[in-house]
C-alpha positions as CSV (number, residue, x, y, z in Angstrom):
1,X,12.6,10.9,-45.2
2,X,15.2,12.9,-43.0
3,X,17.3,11.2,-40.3
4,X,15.0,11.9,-37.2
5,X,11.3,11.3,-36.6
6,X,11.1,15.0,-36.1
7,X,13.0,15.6,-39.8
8,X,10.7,13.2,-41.1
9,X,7.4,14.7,-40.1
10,X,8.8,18.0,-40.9
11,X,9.4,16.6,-44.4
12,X,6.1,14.8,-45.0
13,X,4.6,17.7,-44.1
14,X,6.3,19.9,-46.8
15,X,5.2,18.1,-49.3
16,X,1.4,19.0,-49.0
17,X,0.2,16.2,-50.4
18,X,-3.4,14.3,-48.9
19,X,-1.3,11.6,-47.8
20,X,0.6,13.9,-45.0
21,X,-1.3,13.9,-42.3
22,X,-1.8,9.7,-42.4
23,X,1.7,9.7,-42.5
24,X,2.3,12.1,-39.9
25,X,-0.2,10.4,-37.7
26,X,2.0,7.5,-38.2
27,X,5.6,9.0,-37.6
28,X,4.3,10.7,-34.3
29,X,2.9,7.4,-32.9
30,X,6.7,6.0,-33.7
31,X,8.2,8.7,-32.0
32,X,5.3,8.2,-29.0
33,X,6.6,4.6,-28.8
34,X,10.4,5.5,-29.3
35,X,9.7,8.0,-26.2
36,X,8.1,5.6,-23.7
37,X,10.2,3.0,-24.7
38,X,13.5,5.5,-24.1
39,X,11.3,6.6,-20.4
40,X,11.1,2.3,-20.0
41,X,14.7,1.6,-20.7
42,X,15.8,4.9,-18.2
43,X,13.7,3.2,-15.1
44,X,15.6,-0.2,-15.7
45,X,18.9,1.8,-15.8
46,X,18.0,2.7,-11.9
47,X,20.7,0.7,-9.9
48,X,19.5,-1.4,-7.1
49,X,20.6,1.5,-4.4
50,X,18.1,3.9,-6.3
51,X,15.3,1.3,-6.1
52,X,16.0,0.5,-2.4
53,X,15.7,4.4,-1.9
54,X,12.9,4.6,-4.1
55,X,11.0,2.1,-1.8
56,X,11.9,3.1,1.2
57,X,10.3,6.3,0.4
58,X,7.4,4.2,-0.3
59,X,7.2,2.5,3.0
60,X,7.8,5.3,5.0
61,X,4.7,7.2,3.2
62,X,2.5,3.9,3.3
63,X,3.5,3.2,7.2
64,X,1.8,7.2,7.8
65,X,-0.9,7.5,5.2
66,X,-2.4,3.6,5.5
67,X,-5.4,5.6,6.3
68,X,-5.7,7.4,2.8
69,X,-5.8,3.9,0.9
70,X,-3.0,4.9,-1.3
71,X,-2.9,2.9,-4.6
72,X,-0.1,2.1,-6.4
73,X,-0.6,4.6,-9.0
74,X,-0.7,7.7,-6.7
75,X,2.7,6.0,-5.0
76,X,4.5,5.0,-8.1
77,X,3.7,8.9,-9.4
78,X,4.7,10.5,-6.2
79,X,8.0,8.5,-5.8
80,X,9.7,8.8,-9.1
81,X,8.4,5.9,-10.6
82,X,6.9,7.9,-13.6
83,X,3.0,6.5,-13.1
84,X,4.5,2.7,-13.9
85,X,2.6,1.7,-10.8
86,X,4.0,-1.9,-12.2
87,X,7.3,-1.4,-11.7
88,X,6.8,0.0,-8.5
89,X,4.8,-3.0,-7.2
90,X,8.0,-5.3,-8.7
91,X,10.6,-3.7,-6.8
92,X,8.4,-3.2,-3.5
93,X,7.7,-6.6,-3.5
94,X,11.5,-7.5,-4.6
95,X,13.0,-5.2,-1.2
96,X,9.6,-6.2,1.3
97,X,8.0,-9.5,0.4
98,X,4.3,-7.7,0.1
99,X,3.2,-5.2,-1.9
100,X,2.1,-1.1,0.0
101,X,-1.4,-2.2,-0.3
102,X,-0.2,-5.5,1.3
103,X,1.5,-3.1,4.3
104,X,-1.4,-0.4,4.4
105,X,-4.4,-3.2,5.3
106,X,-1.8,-5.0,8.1
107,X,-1.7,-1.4,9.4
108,X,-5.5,-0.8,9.3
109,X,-5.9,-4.2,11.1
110,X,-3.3,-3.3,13.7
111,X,-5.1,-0.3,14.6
112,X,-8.4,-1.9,14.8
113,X,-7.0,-4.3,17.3
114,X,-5.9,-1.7,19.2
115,X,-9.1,-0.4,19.2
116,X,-11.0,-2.9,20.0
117,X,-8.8,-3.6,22.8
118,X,-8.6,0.0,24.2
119,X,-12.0,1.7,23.6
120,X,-15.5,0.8,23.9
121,X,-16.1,2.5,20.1
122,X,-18.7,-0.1,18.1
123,X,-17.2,-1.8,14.9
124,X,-19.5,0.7,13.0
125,X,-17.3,3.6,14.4
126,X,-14.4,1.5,14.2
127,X,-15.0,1.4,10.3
128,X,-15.7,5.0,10.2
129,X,-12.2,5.7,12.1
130,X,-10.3,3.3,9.8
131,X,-12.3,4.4,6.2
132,X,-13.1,1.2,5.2
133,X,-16.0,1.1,2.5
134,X,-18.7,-0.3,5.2
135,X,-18.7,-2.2,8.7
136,X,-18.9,-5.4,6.3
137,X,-15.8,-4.7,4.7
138,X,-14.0,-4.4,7.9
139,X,-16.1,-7.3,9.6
140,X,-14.8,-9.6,5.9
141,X,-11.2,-8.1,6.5
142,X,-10.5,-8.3,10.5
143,X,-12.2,-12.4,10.4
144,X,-10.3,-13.0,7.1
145,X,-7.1,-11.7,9.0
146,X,-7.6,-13.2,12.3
147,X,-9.9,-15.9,11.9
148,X,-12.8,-14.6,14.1
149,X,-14.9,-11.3,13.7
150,X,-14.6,-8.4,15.7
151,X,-16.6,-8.7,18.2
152,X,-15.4,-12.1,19.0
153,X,-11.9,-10.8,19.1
154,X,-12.7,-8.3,21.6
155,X,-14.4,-10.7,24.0
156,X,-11.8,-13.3,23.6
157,X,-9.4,-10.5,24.9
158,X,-10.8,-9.1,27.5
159,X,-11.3,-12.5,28.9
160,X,-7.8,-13.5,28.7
161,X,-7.5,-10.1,30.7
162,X,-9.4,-11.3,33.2
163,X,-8.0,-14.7,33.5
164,X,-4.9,-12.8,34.1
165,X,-6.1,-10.4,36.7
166,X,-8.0,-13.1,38.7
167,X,-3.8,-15.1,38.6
168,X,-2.5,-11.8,39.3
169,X,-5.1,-11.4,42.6
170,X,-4.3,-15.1,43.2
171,X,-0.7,-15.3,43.5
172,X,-0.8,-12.2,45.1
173,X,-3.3,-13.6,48.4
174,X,-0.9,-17.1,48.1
175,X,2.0,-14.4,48.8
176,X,-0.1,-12.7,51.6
177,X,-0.9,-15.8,53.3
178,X,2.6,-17.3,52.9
179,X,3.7,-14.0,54.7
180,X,1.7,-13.8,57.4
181,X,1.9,-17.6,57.9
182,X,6.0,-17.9,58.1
């Protein structure tokens, strides 16, 4: 056999025999392995700068696009990780604590706080807005996060808004009467 995989199946197939293709079947998986093995070894030659980088890039993406639901595959191909979506969630994890997915749900229930707070939209639109599967995937997420559904959320809110207006108009008639008084 010659000194290379490629001199080897070269060889093997010279020699015409029924036996070549098996073997070449064989020497081409080796090679295969040798390559991702070689692809392996050059991701764990990245320094720890390079990673940082790499993730940062990551974060940055999953911060704008939490919408999109981007999985680690599509992240780990997109930001030089070559499709090891493992590797990815490693380092990410290594740098940040939590994992994009991690990031991109704490940014879908940030929003639908907001919303809930700022709009009158129903948790059925609210779903819609944040593309979650169904209105019982977000109801499941949002009480699993805070500890109360939606709707409870928005009422407890808006009635610690009032409380505050109703101190707000107090203290302000306490500092009209004190006026007019002294």
């Amino acid at each position: 056999l010659g000194t290379t995989p490629i001199s080897s199946v070269n060889y093997v197939l010279s020699l015409n025999s029924p036996l070549s293709l098996g073997t070449c079947t064989f020497l081409i998986n080796m090679l295969l392995i040798l390559l991702h093995r070689e692809c392996n070894q050059a991701e764990e030659r990245l320094t720890d700068l390079e990673r940082r980088k790499y993730c940062e890039k990551v974060n940055s993406y999953v911060q704008k696009h939490y919408l999109d639901n981007p999985s680690m595959e599509f992240l780990a191909n997109k930001f030089g990780y070559s499709g090891n979506a493992q590797m990815l969630r490693r380092d990410f994890l290594r740098f940040y604590g939590v994992t994009p997915v991690a990031i991109s749900k704490v940014k879908k229930l940030e929003e639908a706080k907001r919303l809930l707070v700022t709009t009158t939209y129903s948790m059925n639109e609210i779903a819609v807005i944040l593309k979650y599967k169904s209105n019982t995937h977000f109801g499941a997420d949002f009480k699993r996060s805070t500890g109360m559904t939606p709707v409870e959320y928005r009422k407890n809110i808006r009635a610690e808004r009032e409380k505050q207006i109703q101190a707000e108009n107090h203290q302000m008639n306490l500092e009209e009467y004190l006026a007019k008084t002294c």
